[in-house]
N, C-alpha and C positions, 0 to 999 in steps of 0.2 A: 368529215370523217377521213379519216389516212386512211391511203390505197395501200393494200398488201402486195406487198413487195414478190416478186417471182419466186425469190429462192425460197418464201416462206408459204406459198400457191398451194391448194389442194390440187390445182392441175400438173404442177412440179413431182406431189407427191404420189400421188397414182401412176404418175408415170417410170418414177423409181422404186415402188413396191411391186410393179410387175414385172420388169426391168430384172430387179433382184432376183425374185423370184424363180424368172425363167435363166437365170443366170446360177440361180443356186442347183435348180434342175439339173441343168445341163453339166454345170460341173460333179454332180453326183452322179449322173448317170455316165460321162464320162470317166470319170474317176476306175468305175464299176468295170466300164468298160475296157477300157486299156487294161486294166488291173489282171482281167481274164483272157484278152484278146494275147497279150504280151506272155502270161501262161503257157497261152495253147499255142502259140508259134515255137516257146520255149521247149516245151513237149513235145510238137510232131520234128522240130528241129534234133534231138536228143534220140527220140526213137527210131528217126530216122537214120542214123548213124551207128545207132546201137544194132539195128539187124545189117546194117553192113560190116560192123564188126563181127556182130556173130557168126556170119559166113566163112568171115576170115578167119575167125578161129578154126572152124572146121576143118579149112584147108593148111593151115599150119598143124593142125595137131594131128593128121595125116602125116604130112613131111616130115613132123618132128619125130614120129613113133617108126615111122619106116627105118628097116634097118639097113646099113651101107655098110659093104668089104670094103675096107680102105685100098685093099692090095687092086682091086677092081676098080677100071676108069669109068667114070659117069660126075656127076654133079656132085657138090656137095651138099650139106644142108643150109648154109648159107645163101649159094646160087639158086636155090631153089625157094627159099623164102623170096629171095631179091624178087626171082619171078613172077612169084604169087605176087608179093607186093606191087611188079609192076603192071601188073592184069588187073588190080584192086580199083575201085570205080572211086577215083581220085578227084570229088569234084573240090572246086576251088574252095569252097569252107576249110576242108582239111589240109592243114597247110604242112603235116608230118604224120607217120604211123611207123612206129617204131616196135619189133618184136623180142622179146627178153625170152632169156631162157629162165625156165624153171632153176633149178639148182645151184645154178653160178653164178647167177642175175647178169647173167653179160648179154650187152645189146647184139643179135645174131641180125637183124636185117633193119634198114631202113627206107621208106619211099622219098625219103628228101636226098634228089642226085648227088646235092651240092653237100652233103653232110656224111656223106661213106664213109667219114673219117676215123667215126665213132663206134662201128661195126667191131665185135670182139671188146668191146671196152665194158667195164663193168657200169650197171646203172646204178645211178644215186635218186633217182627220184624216188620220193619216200612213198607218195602214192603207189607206183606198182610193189614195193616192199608189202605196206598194208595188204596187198593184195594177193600175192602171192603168201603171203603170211598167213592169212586168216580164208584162205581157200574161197572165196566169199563168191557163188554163183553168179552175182549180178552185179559183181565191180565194182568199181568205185570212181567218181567222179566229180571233179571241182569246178568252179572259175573265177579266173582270176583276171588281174591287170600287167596287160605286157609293157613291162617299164620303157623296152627302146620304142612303141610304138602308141601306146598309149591305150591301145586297142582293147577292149574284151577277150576273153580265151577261154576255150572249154577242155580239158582235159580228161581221156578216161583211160583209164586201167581195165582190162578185161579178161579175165581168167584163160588161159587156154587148158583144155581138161582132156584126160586120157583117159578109158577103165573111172573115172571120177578122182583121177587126181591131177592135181595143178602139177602141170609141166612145163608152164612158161603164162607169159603175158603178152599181150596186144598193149603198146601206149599210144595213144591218139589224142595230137593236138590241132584242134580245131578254131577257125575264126568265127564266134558267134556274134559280131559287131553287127556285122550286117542285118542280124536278125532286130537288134533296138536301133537300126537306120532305118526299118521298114518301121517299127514303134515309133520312131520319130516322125516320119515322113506321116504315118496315120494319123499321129497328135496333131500336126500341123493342118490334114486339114480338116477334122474335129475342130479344131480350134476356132478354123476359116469357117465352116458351119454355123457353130457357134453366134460367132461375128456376126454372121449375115443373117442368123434365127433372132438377134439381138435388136438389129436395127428393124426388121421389120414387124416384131412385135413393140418398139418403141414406139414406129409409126401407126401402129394400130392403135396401139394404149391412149397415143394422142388423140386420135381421132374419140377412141370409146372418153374419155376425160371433157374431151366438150363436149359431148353430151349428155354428161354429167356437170359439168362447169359454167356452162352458158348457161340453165337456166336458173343456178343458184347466181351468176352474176348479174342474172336481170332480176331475182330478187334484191338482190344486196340495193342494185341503182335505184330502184324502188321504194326497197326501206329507207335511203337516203333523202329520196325526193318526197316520200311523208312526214320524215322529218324536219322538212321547211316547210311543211302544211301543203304540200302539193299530192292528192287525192285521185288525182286523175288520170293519172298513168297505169297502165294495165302489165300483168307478167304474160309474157306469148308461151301458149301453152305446145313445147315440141314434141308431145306422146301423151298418152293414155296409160302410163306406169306410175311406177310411184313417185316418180320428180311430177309428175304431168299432175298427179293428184296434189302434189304439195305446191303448187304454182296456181292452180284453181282456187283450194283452200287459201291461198297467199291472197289470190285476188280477193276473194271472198271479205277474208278479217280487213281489205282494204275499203270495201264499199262500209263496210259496220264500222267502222274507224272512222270512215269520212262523215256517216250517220252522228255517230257518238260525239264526234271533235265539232260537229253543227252545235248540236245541242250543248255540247259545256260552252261555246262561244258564245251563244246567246244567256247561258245564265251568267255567266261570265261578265258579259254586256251590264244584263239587269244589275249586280253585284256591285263590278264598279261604277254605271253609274246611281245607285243607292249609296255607295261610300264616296262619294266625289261629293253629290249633296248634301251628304248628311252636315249637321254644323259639328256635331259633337266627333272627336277624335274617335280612328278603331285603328286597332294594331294585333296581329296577328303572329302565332308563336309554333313553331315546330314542339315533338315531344321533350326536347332538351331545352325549349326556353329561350330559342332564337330566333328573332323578328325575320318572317317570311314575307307581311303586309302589314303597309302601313298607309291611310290617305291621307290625303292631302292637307286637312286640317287636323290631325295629328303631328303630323311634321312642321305645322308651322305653331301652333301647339308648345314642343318641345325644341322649336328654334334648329334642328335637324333635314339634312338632305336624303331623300329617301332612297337617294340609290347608296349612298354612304354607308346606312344603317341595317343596313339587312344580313342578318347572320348574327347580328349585335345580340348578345344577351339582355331579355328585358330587363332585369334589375338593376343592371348598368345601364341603359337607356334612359331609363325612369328616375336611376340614382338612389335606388333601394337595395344595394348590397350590403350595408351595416346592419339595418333591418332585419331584412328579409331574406329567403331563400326562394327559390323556387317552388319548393314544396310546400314551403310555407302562404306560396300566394295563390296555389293548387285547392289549397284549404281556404283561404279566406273566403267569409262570407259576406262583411261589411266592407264599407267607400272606404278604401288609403287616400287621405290627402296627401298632396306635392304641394309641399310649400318652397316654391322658387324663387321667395321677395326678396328684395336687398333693400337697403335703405332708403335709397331714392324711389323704389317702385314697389308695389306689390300684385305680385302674382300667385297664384293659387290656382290649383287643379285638384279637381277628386278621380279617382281612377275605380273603374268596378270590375270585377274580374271574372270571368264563366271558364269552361273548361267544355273544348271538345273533346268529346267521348264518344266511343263507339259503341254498339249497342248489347256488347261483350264485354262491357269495361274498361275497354284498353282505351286510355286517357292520349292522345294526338297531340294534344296542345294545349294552348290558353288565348282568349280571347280578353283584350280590356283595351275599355268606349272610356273615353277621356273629356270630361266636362268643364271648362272655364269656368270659377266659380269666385274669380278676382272680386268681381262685381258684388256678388252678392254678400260674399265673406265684408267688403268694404261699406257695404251698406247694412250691415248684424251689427260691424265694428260703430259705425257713425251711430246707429240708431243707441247701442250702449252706449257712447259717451255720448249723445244728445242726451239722452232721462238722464246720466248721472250728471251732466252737468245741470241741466233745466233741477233737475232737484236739490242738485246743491244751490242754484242761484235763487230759489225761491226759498229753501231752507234757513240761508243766512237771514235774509232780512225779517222771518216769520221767526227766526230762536230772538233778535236781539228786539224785535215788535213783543213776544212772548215775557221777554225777562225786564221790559221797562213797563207792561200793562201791568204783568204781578204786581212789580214793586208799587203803582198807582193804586191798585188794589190794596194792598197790605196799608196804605196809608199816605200816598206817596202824593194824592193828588191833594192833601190839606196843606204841604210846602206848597207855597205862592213863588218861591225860587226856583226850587227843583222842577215842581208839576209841567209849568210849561213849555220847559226844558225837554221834558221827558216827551212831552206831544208831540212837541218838534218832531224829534226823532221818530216818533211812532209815524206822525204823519210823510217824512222824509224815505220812511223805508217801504210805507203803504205807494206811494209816487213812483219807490223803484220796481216794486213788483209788477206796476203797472204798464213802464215803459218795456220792462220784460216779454209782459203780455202780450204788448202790443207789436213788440217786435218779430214775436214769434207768431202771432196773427199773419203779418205782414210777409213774411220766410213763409210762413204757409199759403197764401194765394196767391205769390209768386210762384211756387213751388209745380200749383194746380194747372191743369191745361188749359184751364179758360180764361187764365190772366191778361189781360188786356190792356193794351196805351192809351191813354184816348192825347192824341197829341195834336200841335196845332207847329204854324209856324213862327219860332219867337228869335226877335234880335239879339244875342246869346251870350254881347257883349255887354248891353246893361243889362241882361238878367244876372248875369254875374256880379255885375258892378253894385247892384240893388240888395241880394245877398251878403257880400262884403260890407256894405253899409250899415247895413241892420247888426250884424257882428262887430260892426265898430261902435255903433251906438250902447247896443249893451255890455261886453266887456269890459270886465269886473276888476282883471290885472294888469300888469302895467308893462304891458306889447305891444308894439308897434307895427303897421300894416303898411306894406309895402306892395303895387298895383304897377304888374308888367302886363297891360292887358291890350288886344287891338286895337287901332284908330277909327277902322273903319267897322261900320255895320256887318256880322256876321251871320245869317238866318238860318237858322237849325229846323228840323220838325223834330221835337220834343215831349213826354210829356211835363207841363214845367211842373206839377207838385213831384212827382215821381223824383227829376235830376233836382229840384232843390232840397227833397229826402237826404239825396246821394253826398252834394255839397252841404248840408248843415252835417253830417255824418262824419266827412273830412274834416272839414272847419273846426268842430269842436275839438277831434283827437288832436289837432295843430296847439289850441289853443291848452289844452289839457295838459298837454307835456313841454308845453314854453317854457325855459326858465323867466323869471321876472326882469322885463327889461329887454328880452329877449325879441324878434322880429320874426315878422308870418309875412313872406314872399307869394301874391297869386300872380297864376302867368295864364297866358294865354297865347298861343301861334297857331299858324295855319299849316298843316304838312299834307302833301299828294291832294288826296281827298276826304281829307277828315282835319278836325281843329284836335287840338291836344289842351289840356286843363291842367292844370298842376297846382299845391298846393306844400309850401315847404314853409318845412318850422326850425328853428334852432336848437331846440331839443337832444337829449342822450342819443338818439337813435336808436336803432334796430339791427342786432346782432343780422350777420349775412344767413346765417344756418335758419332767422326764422322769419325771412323776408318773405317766403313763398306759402309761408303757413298764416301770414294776418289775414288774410280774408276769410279763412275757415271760418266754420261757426263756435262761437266760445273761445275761442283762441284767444291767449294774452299773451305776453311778453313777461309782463312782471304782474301777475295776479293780483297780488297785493295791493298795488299801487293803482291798479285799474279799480277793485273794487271799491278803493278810499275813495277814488274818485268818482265812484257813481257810474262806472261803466258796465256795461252787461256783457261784453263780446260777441254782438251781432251787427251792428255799426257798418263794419268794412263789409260785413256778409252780405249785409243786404244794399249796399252800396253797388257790390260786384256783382249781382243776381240783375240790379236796376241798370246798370251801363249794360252789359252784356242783353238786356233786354231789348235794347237801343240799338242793338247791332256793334257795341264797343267795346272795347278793353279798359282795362283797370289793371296798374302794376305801381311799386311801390321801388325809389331806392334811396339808400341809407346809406351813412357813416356811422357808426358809434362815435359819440362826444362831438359828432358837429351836425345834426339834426336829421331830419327824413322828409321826401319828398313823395306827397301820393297826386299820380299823373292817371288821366281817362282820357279816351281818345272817344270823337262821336262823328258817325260818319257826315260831309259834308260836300254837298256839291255846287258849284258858282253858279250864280244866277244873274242875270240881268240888272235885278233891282241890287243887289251887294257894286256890280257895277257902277252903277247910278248914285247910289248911296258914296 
């Protein structure tokens, strides 16, 4: 399982949402604060100033209403402003105050030494205009930015009143910078507060965060380590809250997990080894149709590696997508056979299908048990062309026995030419039925389990040589025998009627299909531990495509020509049933147009007396 990364940590995030939090706090209540703080300085700063103007008016509008004999030496109203002004409690905020007269707007006095210049001069500032204009009790008052200094500036205009009429103005300019230096200086260290309310709740958060953290991360290593089937590891339980309840409960679902995960291991066990014995295939399907399991003789089955195939859609597995659907194999009720034969081979499989379902309907999947039924389909196959052949080979000789008795009957037997003629044949085709018979007797107690050898030990070279003999003495056509056989004594344990079965069986098909004139080659050599027999004739031969099929039962080459010949087509069958009885093989090879060669091998091992001999 990937470890989660820090910056994506529930301990990351707890610690930035409280973080925020107390940062959004803080900026709000500072916000709040300054907001009203910066106000109320603004205020006691303003009003501050304002009853020190209002004094001043008092005492100006005394001076100004006094009346003065010009012809009479004393002060002017000028001097006498200057003086009030210079008695005026001049703290460093106000950096001028300036007195206007009512009616002429001319500047009559100012507290700026350096500026007397201006005394007698008319005033332009629009502010004491407004103000002396509009009589206005409570002044008027701006601020602004002083261009050569950069500074903040408060300006006020203040009525001065006689009897309740404006007879002049107070102008006052004041420095209010220093009031948002003290607003700065307080933000700053609000700020620094801030700062340090920041980190030590950061540090706390941390702390509160693992213990929140630590015991979801001893879950987390837990769940990880049950997930490699490891059961035995416990969560430590750090309180009696509700992490401490969920770490308990954690352990808890761990002990019933480790319970539950015993018990499916052991059916689990029983499962596969029931599917590992079983002989017959099972393969197992999700609800969409995809091999989840499959054992072992399933997969060898369908020729398939079972780690390959999983996830594989059955009907592609199977090789029923032309067929069938899924749903389609959801519904079947009867065996689909798999026919995988090619020419050289045949294979055949039946498949049978169930469906798990739950006990709500809901269909999971599909189960199908896969049967080998190569065998058995090739033994339905054999057993039908055995009766159709055994009935056509008993049919023929019983239609043309049936069509020369009628004709005997009808009259047939008063010709003294015909009639014996016709016996002939009746009795010629009575003889093949027989040797049929008998063949098929013989394929049968071989066939049985209790067929038995009864053998002896015989010198193998004249039983051969004595065989070949008897076949020279009575052949009928004009062929020649030709004897590549051992010098010395060979001893077999054989049964000898049984192998001279086998060689009069060879011999004749040699002799059968000789042309006239033609040569029948028998051989004999010794290889490893077994002698080898061979028996070649000059003959058409035997196409390569049906070399491997003369030993079947009924098998011919050229039908036709076999049955002219009085053949049955069990010959070689029971030839190969009789060798192979002996512990030996039987195989045949051929040319077309330059004869065939049927070779048996018997096993043989040196003796002493083959020594001697």
């Amino acid at each position: 399982m990937k470890k989660v990364g820090f910056f994506r940590s529930i301990h990351l995030k707890l610690v930035l949402i409280y973080v925020l939090l107390i940062l959004i706090a803080m900026q709000i209540i500072g916000a709040y604060f300054v907001r009203q703080l910066e106000a109320t300085l603004l205020r006691n700063f303003e009003t501050s100033i304002q009853e020190r103007v209002d004094l001043l008016s008092y005492y100006l509008s005394e001076e100004m209403v006094k009346e003065r004999n010009p012809e009479e030496e004393g002060p002017t109203l000028e001097e006498d402003v200057k003086n009030i002004l210079k008695d005026f409690d001049n703290t460093s905020d106000i950096s001028e105050v300036q007195v206007i007269e009512g009616s002429s707007l001319k500047i009559i006095g100012t507290s700026d030494p350096y500026n007397q210049g201006i005394v007698g001069q008319r005033t332009t500032d629009k502010l004491v205009w407004r103000v002396i204009a509009t009589s206005d009790d409570d002044g008027d008052h701006q601020t602004l930015i002083d261009r050569q200094t950069g500074n903040r500036i408060w300006k006020l205009a203040d009525p001065i009143k006689a009897d309740g009429e404006v007879i002049g103005a107070v102008y006052l300019i004041a420095n209010v910078e220093n009031v948002y230096s003290q607003m700065k200086t307080i933000n700053n260290i609000f700020a620094s507060g801030t700062a340090i309310s920041l980190a030590i709740t950061a540090i706390l958060v941390v702390l509160l965060a693992r213990t929140i953290t630590r015991p979801i991360t001893d879950m987390r290593k837990q769940a990880i380590a049950m997930s490699k089937g490891n059961f035995s590891r416990k969560v430590k339980v750090y309180g009696y809250d509700e992490i401490g309840e969920l770490a308990m409960t954690f352990n808890s679902l761990t002990k019933k997990l480790q319970e539950a995960q015993a018990t499916t291991e052991g059916e689990r066990r029983k499962l596969s080894s029931v599917l590992s014995y079983m002989t017959d295939g099972v393969i197992a399907t999700d609800r969409k149709g995809r091999v989840i399991l499959i054992n072992e003789p399933a997969a060898k089955m369908l020729n398939v590696s079972r780690e390959t195939i999983l996830s594989t859609p059955i009907i592609s597995l199977l090789g029923l997508e032309e067929e069938y659907t899924l749903e389609d194999l959801l519904l079947e009720k009867e065996s689909v056979i798999l026919n995988y034969s090619t020419s050289k081979k045949p294979y055949v499989l039946r498949a049978n299908f169930s469906i798990i379902q739950k006990e709500t309907g809901f269909v999971n999947g599909l189960i199908a048990v896969l049967h080998d039924i190569t065998e058995q389909e090739k033994i339905d196959m054999e057993r039908r062309e055995f009766v159709a052949n055994v009935s056509h080979e008993l049919r023929t000789p019983l239609t043309t026995m049936r069509s020369y008795l009628e004709a005997l009957a009808e009259g047939a037997w008063k010709d003294e030419e015909i009639a014996p003629n016709f016996l002939e044949i009746t009795q010629n085709e009575t003889e093949r039925m027989i040797r049929l018979v008998n063949d098929l007797l013989q394929l049968s107690k071989m066939d049985s389990k209790d067929y038995q050898l009864n053998t002896e030990w015989v010198d193998f070279v004249k039983f051969y040589d004595r065989i070949i003999d008897r076949f020279e003495l009575t052949k009928e056509q004009n062929v020649h025998f030709e004897r590549k056989l051992l010098e010395q004594a060979t001893f077999v344990e054989i049964d000898a009627d049984k192998l001279t079965q086998v060689l009069d069986n060879i011999i004749s098909n040699a002799l059968k299909y000789s042309p006239d004139g033609g040569k029948v080659t028998f051989m004999m050599i010794k290889e490893d531990e077994r002698i080898i027999v061979s028996v070649k004739d000059e003959g058409e031969g035997i196409p390569k495509d049906n070399l491997e099929k003369i030993f079947e039962r009924f098998y011919r080459v050229d039908k036709a020509r076999t049955r002219k010949l009085g053949g049955t087509g069990l010959g070689l069958a029971i030839a190969k049933e009789m060798v192979e009885a002996h512990g030996g093989e039987i195989w045949a090879e051929s040319t077309e147009g330059q004869g065939t060669t049927v070779s048996f091998s018997l096993p043989y091992v040196q003796t002493e007396g083959d020594d001697w001999e």
